[in-house]
C-alpha positions in Angstrom: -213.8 -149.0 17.0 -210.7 -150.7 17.9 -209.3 -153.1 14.8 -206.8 -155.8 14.7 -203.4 -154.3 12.5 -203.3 -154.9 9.2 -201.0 -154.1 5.7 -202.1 -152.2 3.1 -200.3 -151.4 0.2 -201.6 -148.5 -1.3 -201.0 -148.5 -5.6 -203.2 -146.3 -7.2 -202.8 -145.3 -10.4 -203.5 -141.0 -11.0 -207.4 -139.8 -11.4 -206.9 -138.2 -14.6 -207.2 -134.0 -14.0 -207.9 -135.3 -10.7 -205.3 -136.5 -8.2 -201.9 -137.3 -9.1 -201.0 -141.1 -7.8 -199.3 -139.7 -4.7 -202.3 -137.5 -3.5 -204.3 -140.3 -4.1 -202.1 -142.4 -2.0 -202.1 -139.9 0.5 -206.1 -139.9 0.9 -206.3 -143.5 0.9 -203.5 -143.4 3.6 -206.4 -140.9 5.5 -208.6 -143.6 4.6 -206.9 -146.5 6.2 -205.6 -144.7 9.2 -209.2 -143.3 10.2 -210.2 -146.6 11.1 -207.3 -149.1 11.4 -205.0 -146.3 13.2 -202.1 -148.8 13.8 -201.9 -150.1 9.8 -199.4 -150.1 8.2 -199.5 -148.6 5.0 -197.0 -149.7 2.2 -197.5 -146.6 -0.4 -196.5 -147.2 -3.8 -197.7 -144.8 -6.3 -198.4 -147.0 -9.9 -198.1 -145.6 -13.6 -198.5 -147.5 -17.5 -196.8 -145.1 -19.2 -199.1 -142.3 -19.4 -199.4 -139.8 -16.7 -197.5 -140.0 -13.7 -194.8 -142.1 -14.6 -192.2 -140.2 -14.6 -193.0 -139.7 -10.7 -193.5 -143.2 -10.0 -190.4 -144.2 -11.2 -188.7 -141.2 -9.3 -189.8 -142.1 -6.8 -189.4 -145.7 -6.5 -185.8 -145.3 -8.1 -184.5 -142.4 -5.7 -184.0 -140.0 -8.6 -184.6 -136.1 -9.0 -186.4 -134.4 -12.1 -185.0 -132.2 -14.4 -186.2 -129.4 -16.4 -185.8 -129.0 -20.1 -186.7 -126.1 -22.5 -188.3 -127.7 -25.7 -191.1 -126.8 -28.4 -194.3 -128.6 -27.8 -196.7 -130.7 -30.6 -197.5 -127.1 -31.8 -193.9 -125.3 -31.7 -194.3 -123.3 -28.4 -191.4 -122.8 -26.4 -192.7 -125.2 -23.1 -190.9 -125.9 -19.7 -190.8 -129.9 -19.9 -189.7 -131.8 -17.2 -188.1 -135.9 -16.9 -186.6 -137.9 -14.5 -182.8 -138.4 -13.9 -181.2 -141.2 -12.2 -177.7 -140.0 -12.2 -176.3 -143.9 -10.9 -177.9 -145.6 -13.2 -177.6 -142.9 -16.6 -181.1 -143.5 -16.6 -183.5 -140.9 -17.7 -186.9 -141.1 -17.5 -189.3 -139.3 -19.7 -192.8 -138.8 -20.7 -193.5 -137.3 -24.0 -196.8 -135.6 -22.9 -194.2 -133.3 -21.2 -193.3 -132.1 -24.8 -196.2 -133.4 -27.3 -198.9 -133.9 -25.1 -202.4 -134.0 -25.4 -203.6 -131.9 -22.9 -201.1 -128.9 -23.6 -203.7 -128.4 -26.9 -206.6 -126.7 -26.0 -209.6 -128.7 -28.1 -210.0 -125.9 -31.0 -206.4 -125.9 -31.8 -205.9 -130.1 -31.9 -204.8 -131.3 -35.5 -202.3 -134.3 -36.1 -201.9 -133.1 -39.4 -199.5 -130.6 -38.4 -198.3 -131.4 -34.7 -195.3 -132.8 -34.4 -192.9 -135.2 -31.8 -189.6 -132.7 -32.3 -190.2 -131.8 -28.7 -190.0 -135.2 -27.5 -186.2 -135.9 -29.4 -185.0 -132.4 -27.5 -185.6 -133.8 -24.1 -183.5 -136.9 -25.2 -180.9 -134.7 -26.8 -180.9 -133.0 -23.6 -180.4 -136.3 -21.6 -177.6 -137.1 -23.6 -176.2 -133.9 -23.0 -176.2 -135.1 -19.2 -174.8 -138.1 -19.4 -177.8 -140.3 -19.7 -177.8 -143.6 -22.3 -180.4 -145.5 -20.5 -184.0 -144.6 -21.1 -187.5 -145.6 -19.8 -189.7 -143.8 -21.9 -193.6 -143.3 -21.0 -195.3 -143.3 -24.4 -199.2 -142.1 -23.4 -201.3 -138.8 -23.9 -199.6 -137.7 -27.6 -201.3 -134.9 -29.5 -199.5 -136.1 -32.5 -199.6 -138.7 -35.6 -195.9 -138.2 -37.1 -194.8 -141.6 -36.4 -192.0 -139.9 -34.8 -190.6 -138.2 -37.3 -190.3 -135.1 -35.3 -188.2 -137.0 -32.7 -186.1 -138.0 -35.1 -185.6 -134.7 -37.0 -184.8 -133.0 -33.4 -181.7 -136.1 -33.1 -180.0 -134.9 -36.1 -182.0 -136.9 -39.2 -183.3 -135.5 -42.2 -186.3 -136.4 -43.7 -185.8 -135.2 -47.4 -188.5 -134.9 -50.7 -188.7 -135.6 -54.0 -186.9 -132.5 -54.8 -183.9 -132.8 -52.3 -185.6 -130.1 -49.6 -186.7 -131.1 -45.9 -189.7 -132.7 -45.2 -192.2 -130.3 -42.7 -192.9 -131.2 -39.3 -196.4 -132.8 -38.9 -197.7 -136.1 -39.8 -199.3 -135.2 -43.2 -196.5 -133.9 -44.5 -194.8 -137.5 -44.5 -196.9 -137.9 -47.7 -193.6 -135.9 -49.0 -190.8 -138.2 -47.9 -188.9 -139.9 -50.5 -185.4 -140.7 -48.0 -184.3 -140.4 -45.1 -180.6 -139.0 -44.1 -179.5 -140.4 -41.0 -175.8 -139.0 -41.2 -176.2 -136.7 -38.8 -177.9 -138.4 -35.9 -176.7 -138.6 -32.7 -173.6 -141.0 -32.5 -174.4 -141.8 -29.3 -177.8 -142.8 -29.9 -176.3 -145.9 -31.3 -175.2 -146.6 -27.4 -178.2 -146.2 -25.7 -181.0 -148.5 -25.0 -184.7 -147.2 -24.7 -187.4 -149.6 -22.6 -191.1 -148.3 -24.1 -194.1 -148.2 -21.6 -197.0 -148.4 -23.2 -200.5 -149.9 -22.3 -201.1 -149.5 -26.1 -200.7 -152.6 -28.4 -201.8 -151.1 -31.4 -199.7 -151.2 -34.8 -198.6 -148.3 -36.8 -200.8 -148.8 -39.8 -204.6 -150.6 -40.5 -208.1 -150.7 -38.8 -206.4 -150.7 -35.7 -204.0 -148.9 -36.0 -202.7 -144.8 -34.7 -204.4 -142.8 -37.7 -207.8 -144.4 -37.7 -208.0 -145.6 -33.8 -206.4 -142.6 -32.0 -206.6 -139.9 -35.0 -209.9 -139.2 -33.9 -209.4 -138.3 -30.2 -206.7 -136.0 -31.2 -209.0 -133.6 -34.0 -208.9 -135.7 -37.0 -212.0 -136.1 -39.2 -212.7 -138.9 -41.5 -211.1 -137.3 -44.1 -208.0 -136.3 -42.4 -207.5 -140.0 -41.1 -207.4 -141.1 -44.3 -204.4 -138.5 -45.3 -202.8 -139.2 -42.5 -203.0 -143.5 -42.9 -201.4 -142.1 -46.2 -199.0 -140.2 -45.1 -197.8 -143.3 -42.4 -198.2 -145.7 -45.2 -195.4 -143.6 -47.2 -193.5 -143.1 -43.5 -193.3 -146.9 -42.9 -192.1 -148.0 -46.6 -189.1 -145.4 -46.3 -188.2 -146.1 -43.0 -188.2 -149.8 -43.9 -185.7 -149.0 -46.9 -183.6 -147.0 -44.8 -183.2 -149.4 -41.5 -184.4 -153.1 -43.1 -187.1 -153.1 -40.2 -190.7 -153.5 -41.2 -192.6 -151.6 -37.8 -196.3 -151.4 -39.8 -197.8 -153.7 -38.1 -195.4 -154.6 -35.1 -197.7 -154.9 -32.0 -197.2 -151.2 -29.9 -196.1 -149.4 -33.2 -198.6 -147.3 -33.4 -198.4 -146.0 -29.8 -197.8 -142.5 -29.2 -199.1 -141.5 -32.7 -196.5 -143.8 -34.2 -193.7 -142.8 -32.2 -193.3 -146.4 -31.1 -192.3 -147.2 -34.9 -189.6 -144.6 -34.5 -187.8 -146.4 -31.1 -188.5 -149.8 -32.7 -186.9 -148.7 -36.0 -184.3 -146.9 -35.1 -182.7 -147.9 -31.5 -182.3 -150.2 -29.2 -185.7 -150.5 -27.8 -188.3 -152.8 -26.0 -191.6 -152.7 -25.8 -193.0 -153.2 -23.0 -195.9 -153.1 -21.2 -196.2 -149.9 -18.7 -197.1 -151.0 -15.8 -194.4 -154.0 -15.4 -191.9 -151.6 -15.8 -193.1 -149.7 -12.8 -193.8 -152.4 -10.8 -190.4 -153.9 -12.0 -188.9 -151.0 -10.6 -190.9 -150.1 -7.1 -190.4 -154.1 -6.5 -194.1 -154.5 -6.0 -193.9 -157.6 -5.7 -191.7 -158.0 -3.1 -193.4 -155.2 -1.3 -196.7 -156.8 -1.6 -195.7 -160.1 -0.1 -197.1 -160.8 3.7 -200.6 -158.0 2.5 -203.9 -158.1 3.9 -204.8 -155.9 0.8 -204.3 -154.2 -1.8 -205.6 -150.7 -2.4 -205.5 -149.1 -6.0 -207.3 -147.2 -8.2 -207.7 -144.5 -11.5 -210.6 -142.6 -12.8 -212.8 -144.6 -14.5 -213.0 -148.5 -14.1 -214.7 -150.4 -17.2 -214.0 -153.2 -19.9 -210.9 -151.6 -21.4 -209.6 -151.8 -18.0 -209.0 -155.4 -18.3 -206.7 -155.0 -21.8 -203.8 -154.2 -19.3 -204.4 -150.8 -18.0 -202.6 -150.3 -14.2 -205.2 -152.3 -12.4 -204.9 -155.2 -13.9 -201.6 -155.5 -13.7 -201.8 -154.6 -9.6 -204.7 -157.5 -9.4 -201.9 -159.9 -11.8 -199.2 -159.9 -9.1 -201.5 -159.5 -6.3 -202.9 -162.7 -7.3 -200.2 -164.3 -7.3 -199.8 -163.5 -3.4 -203.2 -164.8 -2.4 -204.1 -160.5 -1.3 -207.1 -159.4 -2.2 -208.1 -156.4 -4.2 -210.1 -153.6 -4.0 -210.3 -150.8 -7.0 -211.8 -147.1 -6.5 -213.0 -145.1 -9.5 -214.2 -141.9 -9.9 -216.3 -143.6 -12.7 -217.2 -147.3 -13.0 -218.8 -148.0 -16.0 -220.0 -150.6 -18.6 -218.1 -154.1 -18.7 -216.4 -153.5 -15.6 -218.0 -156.7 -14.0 -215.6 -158.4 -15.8 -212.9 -157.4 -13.4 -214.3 -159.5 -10.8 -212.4 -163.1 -12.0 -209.2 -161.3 -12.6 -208.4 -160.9 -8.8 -210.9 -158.1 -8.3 -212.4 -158.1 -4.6 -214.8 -155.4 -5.3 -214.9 -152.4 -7.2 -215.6 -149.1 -5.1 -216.6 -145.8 -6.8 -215.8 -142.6 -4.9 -218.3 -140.2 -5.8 -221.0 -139.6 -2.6 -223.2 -136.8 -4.0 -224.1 -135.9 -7.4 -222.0 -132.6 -8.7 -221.0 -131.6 -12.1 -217.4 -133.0 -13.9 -215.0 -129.9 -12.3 -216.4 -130.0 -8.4 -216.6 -134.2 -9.0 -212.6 -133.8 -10.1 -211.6 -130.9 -7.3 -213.2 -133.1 -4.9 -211.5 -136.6 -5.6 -209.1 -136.6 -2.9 -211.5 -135.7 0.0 -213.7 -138.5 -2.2 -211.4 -140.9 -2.3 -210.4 -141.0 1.6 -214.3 -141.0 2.3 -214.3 -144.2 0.1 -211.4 -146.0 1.5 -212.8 -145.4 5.3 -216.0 -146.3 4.2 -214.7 -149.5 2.7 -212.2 -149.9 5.9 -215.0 -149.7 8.3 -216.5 -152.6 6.3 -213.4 -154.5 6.5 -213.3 -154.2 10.2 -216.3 -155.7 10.8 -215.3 -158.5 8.8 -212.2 -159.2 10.9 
């Protein structure tokens, strides 16, 4: 079959304990070139903060990773890993690389106790190298400290009734009566921090980290309770010690609370994930002149339209007049909703039916299937 040329850009986000984004760029480059052999493929591998940023913006920024030794959410010695752009002093870090959710096997997952001190080391380490520029990816935490950890790890103390150090964990903030910043890193007060987050929720209320992401991480109705407690007490002596009143600051409560911390006590933005990606792969210069736009992520449904990845690929997109086309692993309820947002059609990947591990060893040999299948469409269309 013999098709005109055409330009994709390719910008999925990761298949979650699937594909990373730059296998699954790689099979939808498979995909393209199957059927339109002399396409050209513009491959940009997307991110929102969670998973996969710290490659995308690599990546897109020329950089190299760098590996740090820091405890996890638990206090295990881990091998964490974050970007450095050596030009720029930029460093670029997730903090699932330190206090992430998937490094807690389900049994052992309790926000009462896990902690964000893992996620202040790989900043100290930064320092160290000369970094005072961050982009920090604020998805995936196994924690609920409001980043108190982080901030116990830069040099502050977190101090009791009785004069003695506040615990790591977020219960144990119920204990905090001041907080001693004497110590902290002079040079924090030189840096900036830019937040991704595709979370908007605030640090304290119905919506907030203890009673909306508590759950996920092990936390019973009882325990979300202690722990909106414990926050409660965290915010009111944070707000005494820095004047700033994060409780119910949109994007506080990302990150267990960790995005009360950054907002509290640096120079921070937050902002949403996936523009700073895209603001830093120039996507939309890269997308201008498209025939379309190829993206992508595990499961496509109404949240995704809240401002996950896609939707901010379909935004710019848009913009350009290129349509869209989104593959999922899972496509599920609301997702129809999509559709007026720039959304040319939504494509799952899955051919046969299998159960969850083959479905997620086979996504990349899935996902270029898909994209030909969809291709060969395309070409008759031309």
């Amino acid at each position: 079959m013999k098709a005109h040329a055409k330009r994709f850009v390719l910008a999925p986000d990761s298949f979650k304990e699937s594909m990373s984004a730059s296998v699954a760029v790689a099979a939808m480059k498979r995909g393209v070139l199957a059927v339109f052999a002399d396409a050209e493929c513009i491959e940009v591998p997307m991110a929102d903060g969670g998973e996969g940023t710290v490659e995308a913006l690599v990546e897109a920024l020329e950089g190299q990773r760098v590996v740090a030794d820091v405890h996890d959410s638990h206090g295990r010695l881990v091998r964490a890993s974050y970007g450095w752009v050596r030009e720029k002093k930029l460093a670029i870090i997730e903090i699932a690389a330190a206090a992430g959710f998937d490094q807690v096997a389900k049994p052992d997952r309790n926000p009462r106790v896990t902690s964000t001190f893992g996620v202040g080391e790989i900043i100290l380490q930064a320092l160290n190298r000369g970094a005072r520029h961050f982009v920090v990816g604020i998805g995936s935490s196994a924690t609920n400290d409001g980043g108190a950890g982080m901030l116990q790890a830069l040099g502050a103390r977190l101090i009791d009734s009785q004069g003695d150090d506040v615990q790591l964990g977020g219960a144990a903030l119920s204990q905090l009566d001041r907080i001693d910043l004497t110590a902290l890193d002079p040079r924090l007060a030189k840096s900036d921090f830019k937040i991704a987050s595709d979370v908007t929720n605030p640090l304290l209320g119905p919506n907030g980290a203890s009673a909306i992401f508590g759950p996920q991480k092990g936390a019973d109705e009882a325990t979300v309770v202690e722990l909106e407690i414990a926050l409660s007490t965290w915010a009111r002596v944070v707000y005494s010690t820095t004047g700033r009143d994060v409780a119910l600051v949109p994007g506080s409560g990302a990150g267990g609370g960790l995005g009360a911390a950054f907002l509290a006590f640096f120079d921070s933005q937050m902002l949403r994930g996936v523009e700073v990606v895209m603001s830093a792969n120039h996507f939309a210069e890269r997308i201008s002149g498209a025939s379309y736009v190829l993206t992508g992520e595990g499961s496509v449904d109404a949240q995704t339209a809240s401002g996950k990845t896609l939707l901010g690929v379909a935004e710019i997109a848009a913009r350009h007049g290129v349509p869209v086309i989104a593959f999922a692993g899972r496509i599920g309820a609301g997702a129809e909703a999509l559709y007026p947002l720039g959304f040319a059609a939504l494509v799952p990947i899955m051919q046969d039916i299998s159960d969850l591990q083959q479905a997620l060893a086979d996504g990349p040999v899935n996902l270029e299937r898909a994209v030909t299948t969809t291709c060969r469409l395309l070409a008759q269309c031309r």
